[in-house]
C-alpha positions as CSV (number, residue, x, y, z in Angstrom):
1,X,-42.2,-100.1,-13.7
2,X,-38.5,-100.2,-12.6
3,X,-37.2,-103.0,-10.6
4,X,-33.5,-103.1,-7.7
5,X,-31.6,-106.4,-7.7
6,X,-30.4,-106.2,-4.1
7,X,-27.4,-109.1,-3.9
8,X,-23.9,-109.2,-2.2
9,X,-22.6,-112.0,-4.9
10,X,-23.2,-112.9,-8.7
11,X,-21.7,-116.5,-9.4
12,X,-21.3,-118.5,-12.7
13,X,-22.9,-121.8,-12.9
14,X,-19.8,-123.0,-12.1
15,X,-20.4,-121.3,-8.3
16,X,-17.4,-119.3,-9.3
17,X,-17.6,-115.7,-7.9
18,X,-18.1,-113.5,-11.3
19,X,-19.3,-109.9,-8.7
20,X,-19.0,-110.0,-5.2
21,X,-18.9,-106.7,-2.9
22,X,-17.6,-106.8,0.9
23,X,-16.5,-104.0,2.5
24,X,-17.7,-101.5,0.1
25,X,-15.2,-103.0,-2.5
26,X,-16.5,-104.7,-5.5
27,X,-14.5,-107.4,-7.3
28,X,-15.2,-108.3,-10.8
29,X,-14.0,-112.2,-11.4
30,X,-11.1,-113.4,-10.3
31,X,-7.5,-114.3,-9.8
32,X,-6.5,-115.3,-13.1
33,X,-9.4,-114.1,-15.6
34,X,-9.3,-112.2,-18.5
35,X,-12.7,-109.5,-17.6
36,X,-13.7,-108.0,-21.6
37,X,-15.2,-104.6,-21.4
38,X,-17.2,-103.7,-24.5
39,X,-17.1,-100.5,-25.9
40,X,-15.0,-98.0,-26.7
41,X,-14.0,-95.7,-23.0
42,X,-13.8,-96.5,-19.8
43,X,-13.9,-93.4,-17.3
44,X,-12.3,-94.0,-14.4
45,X,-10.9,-91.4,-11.5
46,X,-7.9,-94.2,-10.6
47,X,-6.4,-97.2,-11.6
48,X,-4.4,-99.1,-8.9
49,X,-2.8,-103.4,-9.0
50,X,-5.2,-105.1,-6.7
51,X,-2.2,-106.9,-5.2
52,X,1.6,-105.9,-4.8
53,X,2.5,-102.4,-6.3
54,X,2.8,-103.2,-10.2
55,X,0.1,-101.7,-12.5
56,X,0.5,-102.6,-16.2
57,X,-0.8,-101.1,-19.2
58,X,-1.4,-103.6,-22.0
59,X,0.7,-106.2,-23.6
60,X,4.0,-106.4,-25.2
61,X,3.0,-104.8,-28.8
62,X,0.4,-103.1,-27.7
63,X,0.4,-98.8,-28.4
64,X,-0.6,-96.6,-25.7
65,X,-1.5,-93.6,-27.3
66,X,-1.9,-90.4,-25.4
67,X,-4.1,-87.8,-27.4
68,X,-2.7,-84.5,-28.8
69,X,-3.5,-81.9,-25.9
70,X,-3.2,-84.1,-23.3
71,X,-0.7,-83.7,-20.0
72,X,1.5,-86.8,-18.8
73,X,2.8,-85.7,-15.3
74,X,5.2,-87.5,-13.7
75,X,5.8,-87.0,-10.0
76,X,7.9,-90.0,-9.1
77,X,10.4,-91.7,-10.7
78,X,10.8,-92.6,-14.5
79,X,12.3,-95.3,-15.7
80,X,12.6,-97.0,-19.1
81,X,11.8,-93.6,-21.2
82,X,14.3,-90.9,-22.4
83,X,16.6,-89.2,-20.1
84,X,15.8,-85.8,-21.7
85,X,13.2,-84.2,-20.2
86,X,13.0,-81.0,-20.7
87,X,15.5,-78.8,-22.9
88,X,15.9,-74.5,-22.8
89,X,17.4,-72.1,-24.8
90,X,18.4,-68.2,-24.9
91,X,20.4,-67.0,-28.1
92,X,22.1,-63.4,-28.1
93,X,22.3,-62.1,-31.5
94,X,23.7,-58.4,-29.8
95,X,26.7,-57.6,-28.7
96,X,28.0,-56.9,-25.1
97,X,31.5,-55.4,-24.1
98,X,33.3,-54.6,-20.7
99,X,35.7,-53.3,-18.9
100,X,35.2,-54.5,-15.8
101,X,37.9,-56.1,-13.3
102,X,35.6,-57.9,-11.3
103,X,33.1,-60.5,-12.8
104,X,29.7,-59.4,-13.8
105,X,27.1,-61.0,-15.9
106,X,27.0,-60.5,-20.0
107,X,23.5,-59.8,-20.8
108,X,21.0,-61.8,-22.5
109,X,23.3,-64.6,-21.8
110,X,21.2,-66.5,-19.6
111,X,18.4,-69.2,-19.3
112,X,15.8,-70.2,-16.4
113,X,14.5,-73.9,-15.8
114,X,12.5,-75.6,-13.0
115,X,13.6,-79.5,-12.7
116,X,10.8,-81.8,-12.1
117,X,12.9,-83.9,-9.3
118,X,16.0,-82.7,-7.1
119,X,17.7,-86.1,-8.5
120,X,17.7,-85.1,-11.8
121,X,21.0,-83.1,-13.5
122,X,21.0,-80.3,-15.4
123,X,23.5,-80.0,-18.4
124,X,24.4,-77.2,-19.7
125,X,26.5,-75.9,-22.8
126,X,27.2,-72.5,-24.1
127,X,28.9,-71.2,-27.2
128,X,29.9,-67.1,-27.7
129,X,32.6,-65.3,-30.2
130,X,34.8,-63.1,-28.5
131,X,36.9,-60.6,-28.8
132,X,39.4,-57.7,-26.7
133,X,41.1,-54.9,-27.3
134,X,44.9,-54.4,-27.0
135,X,46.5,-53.2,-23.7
136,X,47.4,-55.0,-20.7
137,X,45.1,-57.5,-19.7
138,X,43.2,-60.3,-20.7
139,X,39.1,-61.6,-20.5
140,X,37.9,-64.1,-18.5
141,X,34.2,-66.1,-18.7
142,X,32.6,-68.4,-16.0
143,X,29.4,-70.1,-15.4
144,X,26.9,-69.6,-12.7
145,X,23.8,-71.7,-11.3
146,X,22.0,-68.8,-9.6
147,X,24.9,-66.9,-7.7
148,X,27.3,-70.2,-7.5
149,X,30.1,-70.6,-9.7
150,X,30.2,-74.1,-11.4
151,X,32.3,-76.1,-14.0
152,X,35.4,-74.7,-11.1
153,X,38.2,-76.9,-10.5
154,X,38.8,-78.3,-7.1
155,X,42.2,-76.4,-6.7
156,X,43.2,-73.0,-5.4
157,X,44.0,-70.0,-7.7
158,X,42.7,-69.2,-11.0
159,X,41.0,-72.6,-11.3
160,X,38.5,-72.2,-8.6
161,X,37.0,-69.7,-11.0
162,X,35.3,-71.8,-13.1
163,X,37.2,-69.9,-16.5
164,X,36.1,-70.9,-19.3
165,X,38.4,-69.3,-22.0
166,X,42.3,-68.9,-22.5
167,X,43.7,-66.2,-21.0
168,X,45.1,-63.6,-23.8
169,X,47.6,-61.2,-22.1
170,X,49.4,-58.2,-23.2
171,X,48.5,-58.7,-26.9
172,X,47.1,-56.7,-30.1
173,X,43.7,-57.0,-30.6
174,X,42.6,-60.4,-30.5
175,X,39.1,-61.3,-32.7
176,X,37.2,-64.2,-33.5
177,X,38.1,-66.6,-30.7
178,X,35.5,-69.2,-29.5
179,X,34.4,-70.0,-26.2
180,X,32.8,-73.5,-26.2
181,X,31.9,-75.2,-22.4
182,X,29.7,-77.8,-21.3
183,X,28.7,-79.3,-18.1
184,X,26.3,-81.9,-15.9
185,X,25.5,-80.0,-12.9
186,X,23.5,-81.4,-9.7
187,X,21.1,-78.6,-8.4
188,X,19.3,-80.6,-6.2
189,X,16.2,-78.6,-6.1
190,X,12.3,-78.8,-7.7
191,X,12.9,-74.4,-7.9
192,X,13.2,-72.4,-10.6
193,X,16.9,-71.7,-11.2
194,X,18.8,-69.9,-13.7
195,X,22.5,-70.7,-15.2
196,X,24.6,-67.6,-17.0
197,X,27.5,-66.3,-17.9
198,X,30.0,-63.8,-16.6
199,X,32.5,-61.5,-17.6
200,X,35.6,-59.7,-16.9
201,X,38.7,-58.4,-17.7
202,X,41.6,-58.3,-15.8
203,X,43.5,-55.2,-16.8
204,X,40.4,-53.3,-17.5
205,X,40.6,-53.4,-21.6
206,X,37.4,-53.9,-23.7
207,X,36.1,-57.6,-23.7
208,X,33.4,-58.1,-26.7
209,X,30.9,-61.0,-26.3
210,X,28.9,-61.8,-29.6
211,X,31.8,-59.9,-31.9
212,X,35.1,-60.0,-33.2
213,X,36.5,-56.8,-31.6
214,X,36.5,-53.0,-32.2
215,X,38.7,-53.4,-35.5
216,X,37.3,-51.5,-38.6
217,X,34.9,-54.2,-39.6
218,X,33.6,-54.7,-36.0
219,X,30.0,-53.9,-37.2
220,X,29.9,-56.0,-40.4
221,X,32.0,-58.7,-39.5
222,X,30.6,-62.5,-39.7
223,X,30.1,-63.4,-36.7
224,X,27.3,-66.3,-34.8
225,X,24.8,-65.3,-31.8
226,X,25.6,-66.4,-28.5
227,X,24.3,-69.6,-26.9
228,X,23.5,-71.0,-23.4
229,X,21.2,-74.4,-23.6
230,X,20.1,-76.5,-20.5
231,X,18.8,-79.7,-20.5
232,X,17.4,-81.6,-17.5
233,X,18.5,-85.5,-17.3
234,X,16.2,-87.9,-15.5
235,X,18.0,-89.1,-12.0
């Protein structure tokens, strides 16, 4: 035979309130006490501070371990954890050349990543071997978020391009020279959005991304593969 306890109030001997329900809200003790749940898992759908806005998770020393498998998603704003959040990479191990005068993009060298807030920054560095061929002219790299040149100076001319690289002008063939860049951009978006690199070459001689340079040993010639790496930086 089952039995219901119908009761709006459970006190201690004490008369101190140890359940009480009003409202459709039940509170379990009060102000002040320590409430011991035994066992081993609680399921709950939400946890919320029943006063102000602060929620905490155990004491100092404690571990809060999240199991293998499981997703932490953060939708607001993190603070007192790394400032990496995320990190992307494309290497090129082929090699591209051009002879384009106007800018266009060296392929493979790209990378695509969706921020998790429009405060956070993305940096980004690259790192490609290049080459050119002799004649009159000279190569020139930038960097791009999406179809906007970035890592540009504020002034007009040249530096408003964003280059990346010296400028090698009129010369024999050049091989083995390193472009290295880095930068913290502010994207200001939750979208995917993709940072690259571009090419050209002023005078219309062959550039070479990802190889020394169309000498003899082009083909067999040491050289490293081509980088681009993002990382987004919490805001």
């Amino acid at each position: 035979m089952s039995s219901i306890i119908k009761v709006d109030t459970i006190q201690d001997q004490d008369g101190n309130n140890i359940i009480n329900e009003n409202a459709n809200t039940i509170t379990i003790g009060a102000s002040g006490d320590t409430v011991n749940v035994p066992g081993t898992e609680v399921k709950t759908n939400k946890v919320s501070p029943t006063s102000g806005t602060t929620l905490t998770l155990g004491d100092s020393g404690d571990t809060i371990t999240i199991p293998s498998g499981a997703t932490l998603t953060n939708n607001g704003t993190a603070t007192g954890f790394g400032k990496v959040l995320q990190v992307v990479s494309t290497a090129k191990t082929d090699t591209f050349t051009t002879t384009s005068t106007s800018f266009i993009d060296v392929t493979g060298l790209s990378v695509s990543i969706t921020p998790s807030s429009a405060s956070n920054k993305i940096f980004i560095t690259t790192s490609f071997q290049f080459g050119v061929d002799s004649g009159n002219g000279y190569p020139q790299f930038r960097m791009l978020r999406d179809s906007t040149v970035i890592n540009a100076g504020a002034s007009a001319g040249s530096r408003s391009l964003g280059i990346l690289s010296m400028n090698i002008y009129n010369a024999d063939t050049a091989s083995g020279l390193l472009c290295a860049s880095s930068f913290l951009d502010s994207p200001a978006t939750t979208s995917a959005i993709t940072y690259k690199i571009q090419s050209r070459n002023s005078g219309g001689n062959t550039t070479y991304v990802g190889a020394n340079s169309n000498d003899a040993d082009a083909a067999t010639s040491l050289r490293s593969a081509s980088t681009i790496t993002v990382m987004e930086i919490a805001g």
